[in-house]
C-alpha positions in Angstrom: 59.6 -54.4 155.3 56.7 -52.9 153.3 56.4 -56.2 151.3 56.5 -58.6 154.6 53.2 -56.1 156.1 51.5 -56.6 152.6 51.8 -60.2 153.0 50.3 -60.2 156.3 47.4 -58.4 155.3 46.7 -60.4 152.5 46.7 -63.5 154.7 44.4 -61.8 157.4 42.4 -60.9 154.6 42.3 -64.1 152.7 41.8 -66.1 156.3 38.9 -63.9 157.5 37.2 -64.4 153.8 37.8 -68.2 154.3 36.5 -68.4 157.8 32.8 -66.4 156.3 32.9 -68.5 153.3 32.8 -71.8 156.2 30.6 -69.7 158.2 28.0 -69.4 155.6 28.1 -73.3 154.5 27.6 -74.2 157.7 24.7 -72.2 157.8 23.5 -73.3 154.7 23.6 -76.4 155.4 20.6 -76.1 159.0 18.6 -75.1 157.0 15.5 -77.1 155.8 14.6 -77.7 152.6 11.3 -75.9 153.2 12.9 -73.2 154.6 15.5 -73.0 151.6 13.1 -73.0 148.9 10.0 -71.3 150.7 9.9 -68.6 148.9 10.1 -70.3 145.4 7.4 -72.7 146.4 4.7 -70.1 147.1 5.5 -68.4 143.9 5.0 -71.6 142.2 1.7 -72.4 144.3 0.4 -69.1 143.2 0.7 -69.8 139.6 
């Protein structure tokens, strides 16, 4: 019984880890490139 509740939380744990991880590429990926790199371009602008 105690192993069958550890498994469960592992997979809610593992699926709510995979589900950010998606989350994150998908907002990776709307990003511009300007807005990506914005940062590192001014520093570079600067020098």
């Amino acid at each position: 019984m105690r192993r069958l509740v550890f498994v469960i939380a592992l997979l809610a744990v593992a699926t709510a880890g995979i589900s950010a991880s998606f989350a994150a590429v998908h907002h990776a990926k709307t990003l511009t490139f300007a807005e990506r790199f914005a940062p590192a371009l001014d520093l570079m602008a600067k020098q």
